[in-house]
N, C-alpha and C positions, 0 to 999 in steps of 0.2 A: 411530459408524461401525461398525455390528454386524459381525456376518457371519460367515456361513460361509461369507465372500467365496471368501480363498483356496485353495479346498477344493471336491471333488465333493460334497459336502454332500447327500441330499436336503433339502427343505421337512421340517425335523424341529424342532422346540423340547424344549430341553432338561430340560423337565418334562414334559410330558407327550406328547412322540410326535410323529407325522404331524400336519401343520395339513392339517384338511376340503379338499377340492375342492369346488366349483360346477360339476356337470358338464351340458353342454347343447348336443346333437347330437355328443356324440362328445371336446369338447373343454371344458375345464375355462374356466372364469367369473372375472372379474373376479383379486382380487387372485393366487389359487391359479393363474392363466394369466402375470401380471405377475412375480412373482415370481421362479420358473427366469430369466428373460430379467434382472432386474436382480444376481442370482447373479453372472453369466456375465458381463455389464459390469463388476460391480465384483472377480471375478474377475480382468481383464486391467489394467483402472487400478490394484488394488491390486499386483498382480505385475510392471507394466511402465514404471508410473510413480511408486511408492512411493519410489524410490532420489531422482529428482527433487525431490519432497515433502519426503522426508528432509532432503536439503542446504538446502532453503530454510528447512525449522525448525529447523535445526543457526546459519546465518547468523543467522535470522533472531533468535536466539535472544543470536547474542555484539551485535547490534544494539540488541536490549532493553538491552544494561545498557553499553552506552557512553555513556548520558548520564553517569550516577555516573563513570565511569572517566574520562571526559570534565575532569570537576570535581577529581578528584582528580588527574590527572596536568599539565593547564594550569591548576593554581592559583595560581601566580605572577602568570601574563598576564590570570584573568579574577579578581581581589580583588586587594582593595590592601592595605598593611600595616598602616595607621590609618585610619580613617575623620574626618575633617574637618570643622570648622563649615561650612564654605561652600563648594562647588563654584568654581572659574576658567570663565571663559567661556568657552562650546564653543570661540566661535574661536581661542583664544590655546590649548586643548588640541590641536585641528586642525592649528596650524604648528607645534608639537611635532613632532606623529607625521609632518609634512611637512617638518621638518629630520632624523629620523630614518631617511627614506624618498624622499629627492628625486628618484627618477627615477619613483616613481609620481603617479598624478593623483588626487584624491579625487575618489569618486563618492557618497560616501555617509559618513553620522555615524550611530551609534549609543546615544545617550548612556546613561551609564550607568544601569541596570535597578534598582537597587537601591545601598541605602548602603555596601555593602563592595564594588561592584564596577564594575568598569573602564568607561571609554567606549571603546567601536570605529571607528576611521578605518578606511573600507573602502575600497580604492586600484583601480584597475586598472593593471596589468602585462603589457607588450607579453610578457615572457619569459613568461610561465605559461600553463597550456592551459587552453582555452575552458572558461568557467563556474567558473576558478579567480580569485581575488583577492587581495591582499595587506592581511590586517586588523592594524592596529596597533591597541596596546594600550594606554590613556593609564590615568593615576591621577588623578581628575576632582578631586582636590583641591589636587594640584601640578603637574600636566601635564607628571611626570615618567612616559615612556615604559617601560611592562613588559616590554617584547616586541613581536614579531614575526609570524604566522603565515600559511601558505598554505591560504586558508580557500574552502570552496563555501556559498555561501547562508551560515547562521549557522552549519552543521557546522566544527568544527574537523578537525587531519589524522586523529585516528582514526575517529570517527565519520566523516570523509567517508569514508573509505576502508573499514570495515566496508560504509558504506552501500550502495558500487560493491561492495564484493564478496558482500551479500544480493544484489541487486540481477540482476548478472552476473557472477560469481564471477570481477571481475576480467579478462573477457575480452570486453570494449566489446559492439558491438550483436549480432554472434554470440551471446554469451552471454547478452543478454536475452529470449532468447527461452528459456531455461532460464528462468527466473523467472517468464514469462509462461504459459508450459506446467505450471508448478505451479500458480499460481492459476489458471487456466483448471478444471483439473481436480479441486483441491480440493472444493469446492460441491459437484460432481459425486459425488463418492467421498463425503462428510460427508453429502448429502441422500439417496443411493442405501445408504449403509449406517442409517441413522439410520429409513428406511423398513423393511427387512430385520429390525432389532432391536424395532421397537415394533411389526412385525406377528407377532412370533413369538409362539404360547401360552404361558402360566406359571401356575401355580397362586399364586406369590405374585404379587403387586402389587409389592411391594418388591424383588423380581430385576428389576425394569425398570430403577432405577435406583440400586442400589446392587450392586456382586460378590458373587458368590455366593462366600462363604469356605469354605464346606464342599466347593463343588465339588474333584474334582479331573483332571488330565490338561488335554484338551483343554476340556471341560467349564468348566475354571475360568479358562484362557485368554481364553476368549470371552465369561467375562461379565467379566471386569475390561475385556477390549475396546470392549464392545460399552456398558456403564455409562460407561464413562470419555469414551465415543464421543459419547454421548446429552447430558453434560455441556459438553462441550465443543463443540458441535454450531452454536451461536448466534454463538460466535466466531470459530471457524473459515470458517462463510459469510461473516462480515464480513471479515478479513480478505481471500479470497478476491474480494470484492466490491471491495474497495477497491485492492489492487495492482493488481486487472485496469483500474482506472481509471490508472495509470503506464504502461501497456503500451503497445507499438509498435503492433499490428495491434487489437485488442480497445479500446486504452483510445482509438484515432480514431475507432472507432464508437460509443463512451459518447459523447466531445465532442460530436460531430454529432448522434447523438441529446438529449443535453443543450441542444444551441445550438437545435435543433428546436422544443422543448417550453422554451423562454424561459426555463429554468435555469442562463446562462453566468453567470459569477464577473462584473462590473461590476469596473470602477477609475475609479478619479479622475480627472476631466478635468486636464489641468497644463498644457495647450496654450495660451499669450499670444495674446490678441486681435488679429491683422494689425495693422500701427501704433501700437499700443497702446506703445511703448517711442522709437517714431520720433521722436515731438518732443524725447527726453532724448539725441536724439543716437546711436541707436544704428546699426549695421552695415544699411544698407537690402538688403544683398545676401543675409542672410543665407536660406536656403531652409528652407521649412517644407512635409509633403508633407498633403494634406489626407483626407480618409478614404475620398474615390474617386479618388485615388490623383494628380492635379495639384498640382502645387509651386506655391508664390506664393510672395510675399517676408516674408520673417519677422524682423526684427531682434532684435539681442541687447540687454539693458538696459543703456544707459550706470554706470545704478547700480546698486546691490544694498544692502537693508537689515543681510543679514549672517546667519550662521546663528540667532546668539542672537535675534534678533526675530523671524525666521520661526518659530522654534519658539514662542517667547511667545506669536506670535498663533493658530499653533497649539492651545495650554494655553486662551487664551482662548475658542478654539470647543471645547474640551471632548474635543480626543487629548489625554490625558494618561497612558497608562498603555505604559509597556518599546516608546518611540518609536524609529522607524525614518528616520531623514531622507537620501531621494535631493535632491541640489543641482541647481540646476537647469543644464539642457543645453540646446542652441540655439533658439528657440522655445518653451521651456520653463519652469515657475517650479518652487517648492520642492514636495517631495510629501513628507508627515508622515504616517508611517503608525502605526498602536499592532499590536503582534504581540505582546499577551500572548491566549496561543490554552488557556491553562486556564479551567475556568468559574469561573465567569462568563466570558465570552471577552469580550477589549475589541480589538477590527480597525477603529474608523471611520479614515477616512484625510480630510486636507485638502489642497487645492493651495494654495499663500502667492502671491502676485506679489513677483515679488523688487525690483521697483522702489518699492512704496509697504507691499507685510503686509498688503493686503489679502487675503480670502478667496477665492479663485475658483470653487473647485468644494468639494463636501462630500458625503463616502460613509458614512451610516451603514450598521452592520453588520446592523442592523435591517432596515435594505431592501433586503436580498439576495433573490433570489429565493428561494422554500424548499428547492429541487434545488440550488442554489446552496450554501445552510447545510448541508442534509444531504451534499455534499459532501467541505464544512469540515471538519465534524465526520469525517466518516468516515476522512479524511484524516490527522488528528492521530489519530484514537483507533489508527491502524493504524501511527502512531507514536511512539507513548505520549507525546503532549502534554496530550490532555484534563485527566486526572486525577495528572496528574505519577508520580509514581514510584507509585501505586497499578495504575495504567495500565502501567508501563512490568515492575511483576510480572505484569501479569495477560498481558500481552504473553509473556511467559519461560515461563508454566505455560504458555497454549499452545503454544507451539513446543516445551517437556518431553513436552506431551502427544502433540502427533504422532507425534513421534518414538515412545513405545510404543506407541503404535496399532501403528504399522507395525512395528516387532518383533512384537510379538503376535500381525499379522496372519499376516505371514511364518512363524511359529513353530504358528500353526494348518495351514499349510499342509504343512509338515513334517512335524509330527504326524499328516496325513491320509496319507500313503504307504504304499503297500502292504505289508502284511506279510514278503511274501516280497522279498529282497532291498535290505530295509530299506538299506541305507549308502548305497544306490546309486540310489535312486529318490525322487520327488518325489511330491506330492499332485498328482491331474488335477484339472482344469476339470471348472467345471458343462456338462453333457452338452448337444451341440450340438443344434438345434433346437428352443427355445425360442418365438425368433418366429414359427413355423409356427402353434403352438399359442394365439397370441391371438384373441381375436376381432378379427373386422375394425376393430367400433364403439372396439377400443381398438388395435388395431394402426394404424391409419390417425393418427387423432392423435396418435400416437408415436412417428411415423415422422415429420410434420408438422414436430413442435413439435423435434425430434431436428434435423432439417435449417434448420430456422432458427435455430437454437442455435447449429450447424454452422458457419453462415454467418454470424453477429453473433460469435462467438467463435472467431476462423479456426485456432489452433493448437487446439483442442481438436477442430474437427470434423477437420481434417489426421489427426490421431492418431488419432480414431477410425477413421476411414477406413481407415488405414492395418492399423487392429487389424484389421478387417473382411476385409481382405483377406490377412492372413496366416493369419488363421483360417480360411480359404476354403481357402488352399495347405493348408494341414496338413490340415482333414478330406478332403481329396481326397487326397493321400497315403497317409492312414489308410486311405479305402475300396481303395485300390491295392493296399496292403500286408497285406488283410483275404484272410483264404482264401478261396477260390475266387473271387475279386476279375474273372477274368480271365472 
């Protein structure tokens, strides 16, 4: 993210001078016309939304490392003290965590992931707020109970609560839109400075992407900026790319354009056959709604084979790896998912019938769509699952890194201030009228592709708009306020 963003800056490179124009009927060519105009945008994103940016690689950054802190502070609830010959059967670890917990319902088993650690009874509780649940903590070799916790999805309370406050600093859907207003404009800022810095001239090759140490002042500012910018450049789009798929306004027009282009997420059918339970006796009342939206009758299974065999039959179609087990609900049989999401990544999921272990439906991960996979992936790597704790640093250097961009950038801007009355003044903007001076052949499809951007990512064209017009008030002010104005 180069630049002599925040700064009146001409088109200068810090080795050798003025970069050429292309001039042709009066007005400058191709990039030497693009150029001032990308200044002056990343001008107002770096000065008006930099503070935004900030906070979200500041969160986003105590998020990286709440899985470690995660482990270290519930390590009581998620390892046991001894490891065991032989696991007790889910079910008898289940009425455990269900004499520990009896006013919750079990929705869900987690069994344990590994030999030093815990299985999870995941409960629902009328007292808790939506999307929260109650995970008990069993010791899979005695199903004697660890704990306790109020858990969202597999986060526990710090990670979930960091997560809310990257997220929306804590201040529910208001404040999503702070998180969505940073990713929105990140890309933006990362691809418009990243342009800026690799069109500037240099006599080395190697001031591209490394700092110039000898520089100094502003000079030296700008290339730790503008190298560090270039580095980090690949990840910062991605991350960028992938919040904006969490988002309120932006990430229902990725859905819809994803569901468009046959790359939605698939699950496992778990829906029981009409009748298919009837003859064992079950509930004929029970209601099942079907997928164009009328009810029939759907009974519940007089029997159930029980977690341990549905899992078995499970292992036997080949989920075997850090399984997920939702029980089954009215019309419903068992769903086995695997959510080990490091690669190799293992996600097939199975449906069980609870009445006989038979197989009903089966999801390999394989046959996701490929929008679908990319995704996935995009998903976890922007939550350091991929590559475990490799991911979860590389996650932290970016967010260390934005964070000095944006000082740096800030402090070029500073540095740019007039001589006279230095304490008390600020570096100006790249000088207005910019767009005047494009050609048409590039002004029209950059106005184009600007307005459908605008409109596919609605906080980001909001704010631009909004810059647009505040920079209309002020240069109008300014010519007011210019001698002989009148």
């Amino acid at each position: 993210m180069s630049l002599d963003d925040l700064t009146d800056a001409p088109a200068r490179d810090a080795d050798t001078g003025p970069a050429p124009e292309n001039t042709g009927a009066g007005r400058p060519g191709g990039w030497a016309a693009l150029r001032p105009l990308l200044l002056r945008l990343h001008f107002y994103a770096g000065l008006l939304v930099a503070p935004v940016l900030f906070l979200a690689a500041a969160t986003g950054l105590l998020y990286a490392g709440s899985w470690q802190a995660e482990r270290i502070l519930y390590s009581h609830e998620l390892t046991v003290d001894r490891v065991g010959e032989a696991a007790v059967p889910l079910g008898t670890q289940v009425k455990a965590a269900k004499s520990a917990e009896p006013q919750g319902k079990v929705v869900g088993v987690w069994p344990a992931p590994e030999a030093d650690a815990t299985t999870r009874v995941i409960m629902e509780d009328p007292g808790l707020a939506e999307g929260e649940t109650r995970t008990v903590f069993v010791d899979p070799y005695t199903a004697e109970v660890r704990g306790q916790l109020t858990t969202s999805g597999d986060a526990l309370p710090l990670r979930a609560w960091l997560s809310e406050f990257h997220a929306s600093l804590q201040l529910g859907e208001f404040g999503r839109n702070y998180s969505e207003l940073a990713a929105s404009w990140l890309w933006v800022v990362t691809l418009g400075g990243l342009a800026l810095w690799i069109g500037r001239r240099r006599t080395r090759r190697a001031a591209l992407v490394v700092p110039d140490r000898k520089a100094t002042g502003r000079r030296k500012t700008l290339s730790w900026h503008g190298s560090i910018g270039l580095w980090a450049a690949v990840g910062l789009v991605g991350l960028s790319a992938t919040g904006l798929t969490w988002s309120k306004y932006a990430g229902e027009n990725i859905g819809q354009l994803q569901d468009r282009l046959g790359g939605a997420t698939p699950s496992v059918a778990a829906a029981l056959k009409p009748g298919a339970a009837a003859a064992d006796g079950g509930d004929e009342h029970a209601g099942h709604v079907m997928p164009d939206g009328t009810e029939m009758s759907m009974p519940m299974p007089a029997t159930d084979i029980g977690i341990d065999k549905a899992v078995a039959a499970a292992r036997a179609a080949g989920v075997t790896e850090s399984l997920r087990v939702t029980l089954p609900a009215k019309g419903k049989g068992y769903v086995v998912k695997e959510a080990d999401k490091t690669l190799p990544v293992h996600l097939d999921a199975v449906a069980v019938d609870p009445a006989d272990g038979r197989i009903m439906d089966e999801l390999r991960f394989a046959d996701y769509p490929l929008l679908a996979k990319l995704t996935r992936f995009g998903i976890d790597l922007h939550m350091g699952l991929t590559f475990g704790i490799a991911n979860q640093i590389a996650l932290a250097a970016l967010a260390v890194a934005v964070m000095f961009l944006i000082v740096w950038g800030y402090r070029m801007w500073w540095m740019r201030r007039p001589t006279k009355e230095r304490t008390l003044s600020v570096g100006r903007a790249q000088p207005r009228g910019a767009w005047r001076r494009l050609p048409v052949t590039v002004l029209l499809p950059f106005a184009c592709v600007t307005a459908l951007v605008g409109w596919f990512v609605p906080l980001l064209g909001i704010s631009l708009l909004a810059f647009l017009v505040v920079d209309a008030v002020l240069g109008l002010v300014a010519r007011r306020r210019a001698p002989g104005a009148a």
